[in-house]
C-alpha positions as CSV (number, residue, x, y, z in Angstrom):
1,X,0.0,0.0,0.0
2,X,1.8,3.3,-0.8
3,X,1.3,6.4,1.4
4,X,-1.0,8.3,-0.6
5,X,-3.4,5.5,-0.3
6,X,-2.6,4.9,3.7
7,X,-2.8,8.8,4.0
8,X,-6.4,8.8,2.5
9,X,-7.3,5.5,4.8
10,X,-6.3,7.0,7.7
11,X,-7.4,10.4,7.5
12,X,-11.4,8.5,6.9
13,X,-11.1,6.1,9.3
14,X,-10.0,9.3,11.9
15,X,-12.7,10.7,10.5
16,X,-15.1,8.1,11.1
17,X,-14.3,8.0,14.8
18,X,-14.5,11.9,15.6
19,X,-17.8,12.2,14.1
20,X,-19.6,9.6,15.1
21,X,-20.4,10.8,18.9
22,X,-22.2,13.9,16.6
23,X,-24.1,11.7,14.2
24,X,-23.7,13.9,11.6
25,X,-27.0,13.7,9.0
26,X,-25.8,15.9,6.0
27,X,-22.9,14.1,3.9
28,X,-22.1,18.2,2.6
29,X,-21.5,18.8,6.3
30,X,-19.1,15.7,6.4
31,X,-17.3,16.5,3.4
32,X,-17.2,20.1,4.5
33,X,-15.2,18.6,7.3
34,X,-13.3,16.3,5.5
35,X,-11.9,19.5,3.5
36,X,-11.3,21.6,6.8
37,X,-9.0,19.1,8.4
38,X,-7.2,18.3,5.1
39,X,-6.4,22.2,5.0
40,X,-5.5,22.5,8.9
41,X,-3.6,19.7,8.6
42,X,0.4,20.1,9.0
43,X,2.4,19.3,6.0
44,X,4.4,17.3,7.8
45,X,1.5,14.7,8.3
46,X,2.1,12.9,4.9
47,X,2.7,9.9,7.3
48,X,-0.3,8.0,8.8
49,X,1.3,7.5,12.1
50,X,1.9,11.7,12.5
51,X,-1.5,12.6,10.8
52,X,-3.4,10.1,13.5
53,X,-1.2,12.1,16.2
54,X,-2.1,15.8,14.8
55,X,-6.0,14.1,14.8
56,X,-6.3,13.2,17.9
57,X,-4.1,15.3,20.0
58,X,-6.3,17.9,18.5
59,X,-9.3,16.3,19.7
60,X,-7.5,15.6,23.2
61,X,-7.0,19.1,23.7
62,X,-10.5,20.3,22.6
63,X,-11.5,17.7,25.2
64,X,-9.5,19.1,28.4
65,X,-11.3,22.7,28.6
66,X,-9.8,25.4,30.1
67,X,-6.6,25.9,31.9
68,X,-7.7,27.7,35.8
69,X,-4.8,29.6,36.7
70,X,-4.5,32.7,38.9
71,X,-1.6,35.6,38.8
72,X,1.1,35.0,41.2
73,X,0.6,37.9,43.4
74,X,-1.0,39.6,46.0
75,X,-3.8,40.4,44.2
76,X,-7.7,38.9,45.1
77,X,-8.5,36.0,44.1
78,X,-11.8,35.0,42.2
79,X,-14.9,35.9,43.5
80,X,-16.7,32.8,44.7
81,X,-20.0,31.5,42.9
82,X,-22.6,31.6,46.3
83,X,-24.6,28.5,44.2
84,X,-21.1,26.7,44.6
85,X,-21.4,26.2,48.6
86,X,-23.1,23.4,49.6
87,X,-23.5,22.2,52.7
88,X,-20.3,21.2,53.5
89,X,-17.9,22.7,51.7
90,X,-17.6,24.5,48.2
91,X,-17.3,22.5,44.8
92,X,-16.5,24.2,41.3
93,X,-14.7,23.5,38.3
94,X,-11.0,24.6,39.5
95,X,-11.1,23.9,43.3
96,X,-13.0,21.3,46.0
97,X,-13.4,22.1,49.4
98,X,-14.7,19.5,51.7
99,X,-15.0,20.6,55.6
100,X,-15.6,19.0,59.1
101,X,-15.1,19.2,62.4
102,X,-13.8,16.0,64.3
103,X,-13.9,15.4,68.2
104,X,-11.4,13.3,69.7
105,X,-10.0,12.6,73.1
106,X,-11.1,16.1,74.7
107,X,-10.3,18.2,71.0
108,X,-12.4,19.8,67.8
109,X,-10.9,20.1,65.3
110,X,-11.6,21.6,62.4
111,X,-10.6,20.4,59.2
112,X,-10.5,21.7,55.7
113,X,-9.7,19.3,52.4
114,X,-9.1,20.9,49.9
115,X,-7.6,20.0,46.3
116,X,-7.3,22.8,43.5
117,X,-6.4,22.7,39.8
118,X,-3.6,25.3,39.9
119,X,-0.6,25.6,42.7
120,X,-1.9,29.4,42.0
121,X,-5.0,28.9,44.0
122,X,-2.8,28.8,47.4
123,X,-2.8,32.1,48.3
124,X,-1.5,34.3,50.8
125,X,-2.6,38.2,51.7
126,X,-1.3,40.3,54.4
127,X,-2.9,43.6,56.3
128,X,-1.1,46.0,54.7
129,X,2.1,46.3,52.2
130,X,4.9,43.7,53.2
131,X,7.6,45.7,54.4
132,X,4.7,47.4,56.8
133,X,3.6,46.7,60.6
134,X,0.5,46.4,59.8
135,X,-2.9,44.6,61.3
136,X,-6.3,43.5,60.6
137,X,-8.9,40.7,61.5
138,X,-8.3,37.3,59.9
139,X,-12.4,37.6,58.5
140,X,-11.6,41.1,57.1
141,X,-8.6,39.8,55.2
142,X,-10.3,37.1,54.1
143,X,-13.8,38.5,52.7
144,X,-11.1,41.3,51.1
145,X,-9.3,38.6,49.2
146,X,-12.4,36.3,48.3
147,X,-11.2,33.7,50.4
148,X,-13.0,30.1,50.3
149,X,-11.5,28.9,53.3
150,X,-8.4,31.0,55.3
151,X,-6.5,30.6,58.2
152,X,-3.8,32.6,59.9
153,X,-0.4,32.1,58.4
154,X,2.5,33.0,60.8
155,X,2.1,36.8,62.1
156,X,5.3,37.7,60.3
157,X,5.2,41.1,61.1
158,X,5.4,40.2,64.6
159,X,8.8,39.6,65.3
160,X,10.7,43.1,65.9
161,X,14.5,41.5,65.4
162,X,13.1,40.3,61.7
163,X,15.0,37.4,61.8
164,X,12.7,35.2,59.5
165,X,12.9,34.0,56.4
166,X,9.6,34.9,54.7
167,X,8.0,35.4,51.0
168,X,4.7,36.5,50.1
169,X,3.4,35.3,46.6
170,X,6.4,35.6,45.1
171,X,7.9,38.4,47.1
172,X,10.7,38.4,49.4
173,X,10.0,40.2,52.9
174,X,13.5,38.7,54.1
175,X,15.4,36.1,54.1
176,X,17.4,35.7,57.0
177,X,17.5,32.2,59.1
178,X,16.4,31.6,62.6
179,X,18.7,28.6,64.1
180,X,15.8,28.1,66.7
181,X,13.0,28.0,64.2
182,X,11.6,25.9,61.3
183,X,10.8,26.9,57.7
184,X,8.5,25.9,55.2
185,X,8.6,27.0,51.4
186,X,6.1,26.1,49.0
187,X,7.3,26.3,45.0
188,X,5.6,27.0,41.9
189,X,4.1,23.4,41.7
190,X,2.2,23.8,45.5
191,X,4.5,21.3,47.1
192,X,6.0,21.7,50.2
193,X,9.6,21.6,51.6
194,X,10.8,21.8,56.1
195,X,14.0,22.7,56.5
196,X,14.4,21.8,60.6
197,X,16.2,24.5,62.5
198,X,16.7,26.6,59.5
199,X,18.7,24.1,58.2
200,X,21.1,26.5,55.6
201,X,22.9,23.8,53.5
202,X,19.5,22.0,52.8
203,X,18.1,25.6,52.3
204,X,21.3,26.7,49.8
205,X,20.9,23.7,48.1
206,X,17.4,24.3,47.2
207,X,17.5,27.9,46.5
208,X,20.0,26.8,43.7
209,X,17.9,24.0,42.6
210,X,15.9,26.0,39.7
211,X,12.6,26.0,41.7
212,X,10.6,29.1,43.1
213,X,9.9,30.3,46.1
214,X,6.0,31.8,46.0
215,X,5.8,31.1,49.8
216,X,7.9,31.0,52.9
217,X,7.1,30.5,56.2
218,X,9.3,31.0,59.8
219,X,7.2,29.2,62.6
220,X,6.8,25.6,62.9
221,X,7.7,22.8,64.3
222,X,7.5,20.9,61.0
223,X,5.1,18.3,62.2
224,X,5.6,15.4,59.2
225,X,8.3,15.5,57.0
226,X,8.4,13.0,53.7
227,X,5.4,11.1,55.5
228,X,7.1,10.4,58.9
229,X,5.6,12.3,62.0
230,X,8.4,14.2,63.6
231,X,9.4,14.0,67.5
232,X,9.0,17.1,68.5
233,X,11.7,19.4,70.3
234,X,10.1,19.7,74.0
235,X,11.7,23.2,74.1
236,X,10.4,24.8,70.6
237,X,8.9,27.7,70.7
238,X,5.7,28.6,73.4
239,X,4.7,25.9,75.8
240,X,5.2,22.6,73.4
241,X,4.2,20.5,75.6
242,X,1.0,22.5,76.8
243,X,-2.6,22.2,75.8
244,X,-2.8,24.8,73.2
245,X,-5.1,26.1,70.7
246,X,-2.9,24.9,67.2
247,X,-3.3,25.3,63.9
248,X,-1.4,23.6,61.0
249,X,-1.3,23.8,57.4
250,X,-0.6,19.5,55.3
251,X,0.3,18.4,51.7
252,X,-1.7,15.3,51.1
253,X,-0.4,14.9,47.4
254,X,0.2,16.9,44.4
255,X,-2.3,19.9,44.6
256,X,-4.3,18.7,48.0
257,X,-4.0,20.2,51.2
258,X,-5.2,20.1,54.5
259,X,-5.8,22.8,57.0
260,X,-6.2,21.8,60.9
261,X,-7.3,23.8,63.8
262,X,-7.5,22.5,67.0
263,X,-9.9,24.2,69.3
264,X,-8.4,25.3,72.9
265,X,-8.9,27.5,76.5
266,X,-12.7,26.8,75.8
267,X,-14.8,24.4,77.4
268,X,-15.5,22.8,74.2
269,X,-11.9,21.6,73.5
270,X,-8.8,22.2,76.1
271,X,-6.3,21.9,72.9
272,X,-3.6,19.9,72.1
273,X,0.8,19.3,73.0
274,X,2.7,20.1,69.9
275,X,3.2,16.4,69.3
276,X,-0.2,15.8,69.3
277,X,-1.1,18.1,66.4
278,X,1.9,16.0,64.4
279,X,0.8,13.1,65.4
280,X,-2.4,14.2,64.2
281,X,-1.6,15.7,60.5
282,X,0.2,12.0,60.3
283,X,-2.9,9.8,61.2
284,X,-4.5,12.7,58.3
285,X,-2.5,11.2,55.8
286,X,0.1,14.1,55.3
287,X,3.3,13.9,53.5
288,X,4.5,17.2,54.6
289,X,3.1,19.5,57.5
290,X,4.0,22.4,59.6
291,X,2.9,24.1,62.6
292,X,1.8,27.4,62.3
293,X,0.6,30.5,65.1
294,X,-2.1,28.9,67.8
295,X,-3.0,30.5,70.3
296,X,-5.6,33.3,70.4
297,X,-4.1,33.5,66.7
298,X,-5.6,30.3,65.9
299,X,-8.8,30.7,63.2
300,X,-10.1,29.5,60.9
301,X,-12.7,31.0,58.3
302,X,-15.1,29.6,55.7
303,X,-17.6,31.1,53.3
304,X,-17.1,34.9,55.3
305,X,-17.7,32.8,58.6
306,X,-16.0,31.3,61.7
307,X,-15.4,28.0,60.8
308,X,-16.3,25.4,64.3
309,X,-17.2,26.9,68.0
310,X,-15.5,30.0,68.3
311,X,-17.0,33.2,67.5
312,X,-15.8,36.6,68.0
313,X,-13.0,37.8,69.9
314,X,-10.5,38.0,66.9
315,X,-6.9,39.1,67.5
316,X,-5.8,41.5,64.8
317,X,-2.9,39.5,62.2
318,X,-0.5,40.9,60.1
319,X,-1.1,37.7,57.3
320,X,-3.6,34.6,56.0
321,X,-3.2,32.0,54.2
322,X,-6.0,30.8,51.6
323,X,-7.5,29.1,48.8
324,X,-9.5,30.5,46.1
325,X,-11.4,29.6,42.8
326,X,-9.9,30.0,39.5
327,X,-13.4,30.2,37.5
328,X,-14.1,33.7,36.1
329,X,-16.8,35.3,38.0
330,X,-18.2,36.1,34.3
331,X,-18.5,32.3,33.4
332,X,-21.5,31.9,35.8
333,X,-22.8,35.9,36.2
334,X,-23.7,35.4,32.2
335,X,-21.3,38.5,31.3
């Protein structure tokens, strides 16, 4: 058989198999599309082999719709489609939110799943501009940014000596390493890397590895590193081993997180040790998770609401940390 023939062959039989899900009546509007894919077709694919892969990596990428992507910054996210909330959580095409609240030994926690389409819809927001001192309630921040679900990230302008290393949606606030403190940095792809004790050759070496920093975080512990729950340092940071409100942030797997908060100093929940909320994350299936502010600072906020039994009595923040919808407000206002 010589090509011309094959060519021919193929290009019907592809033919055949793209049209047949549209049951096309008219033979003129067949052969109308016989003559359109003949002229779209690249020269190169004089060979059945590369016409059949121009065919149907065509249709392929007719079939995976639109790419959801936000703009690295610190700019809003999407607003929210209000029909997308359900009772439990908030489903659309870019992002999946699934929420609950768990009591266990004494604790509530309250948990958010949640697995976006883009590493872009991890977002962060602060009060004011980075390099500023400035405050504002964890709900205000996150009805400003259009927030699905926020928490409090890790009051980085707190610390008057400034000696943390944090970014802000691609932005560097500073970089300087705390030998007493833990880090996490998420990338471009959303995945998470701890570097224990502001570990600086594991931290050089990945600053030269080619990937981004979008995020950075100075808080911790790091509660599960690579899948293994950590033992935690009984002297890290405020009362480790005390009943404590917590709140900590988990990578489940490529583009699905995990936000804890574990209720504390009510009469609902007395809190949780440090190596409780690892242990925790770990029984939560998390590859990679880290310890952020508790306390007072502790919150957690869903559709524009407190998210489990507390209510009121905020503590001003310099900084969230939050997931948003990639779907174009106009796609579902009609515009």
């Amino acid at each position: 058989m010589n090509k011309t023939v094959q060519t021919v062959l193929t290009v019907f039989c592809a033919l055949m198999i793209l049209t047949l899900p549209f049951l096309v009546p008219s033979p003129k509007l067949l052969e109308s599309a016989v003559d359109r894919i003949l002229e779209e077709a690249p020269a190169e694919a004089d060979e059945a082999g590369s016409l059949l892969d121009w065919l149907f990596g065509t249709a392929k990428a007719e079939e995976e719709g639109p790419a959801y992507s936000l703009p690295v910054d610190l700019t809003p996210g999407f607003e929210p489609n209000p029909a997308c909330y359900t009772e439990n959580g908030y489903v659309d095409d870019s992002i999946t939110v699934q929420m609950e609240t768990v009591e266990d030994d004494g604790v509530l926690y309250c948990i958010a799943r949640v697995t976006v389409k883009s590493p872009t819809q991890l977002r962060t927001a602060s009060a004011g501009s980075l390099k500023s001192r400035k405050y504002a309630r964890i709900s205000s921040m996150a009805a400003k940014n259009n927030a699905i679900v926020a928490i409090n990230g890790d009051n980085f302008a707190n610390d008057p000596q400034k000696t943390t290393y944090e970014y802000r949606m691609g932005q560097q606030i500073r970089a300087k390493t705390n030998r007493k403190k833990d880090i996490l940095i998420i990338d471009e792809n959303g995945d998470f890397h701890l570097f224990v004790k502001s570990d600086k050759e594991k931290l050089a070496a990945f600053e030269k590895s080619g990937l981004q920093i979008v995020n950075a975080f100075t808080f911790g512990p790091a509660l599960v590193i690579d899948g293994k729950v950590q033992s935690i340092d009984k002297s890290y940071g405020y009362n480790p081993g005390g009943k404590e409100p917590r709140m900590a942030i988990g990578q489940t797997g490529t583009l699905s997180y995990i936000l804890v908060m574990a209720e504390g100093r009510n009469k609902n929940s007395e809190g949780v040790t440090q190596q409780e909320m690892a242990d925790f994350m770990g029984e939560l299936g998390c590859v990679q998770a880290f310890n952020l502010d508790g306390g007072n600072s502790a919150e957690m906020i869903f559709n524009n609401a407190f998210y489990g039994s507390r209510t009121g009595n905020e503590r001003d923040q310099s900084d969230i940390i939050y997931f948003a919808t990639a779907v174009d407000p106009a796609e579902w206002k009609g515009q």
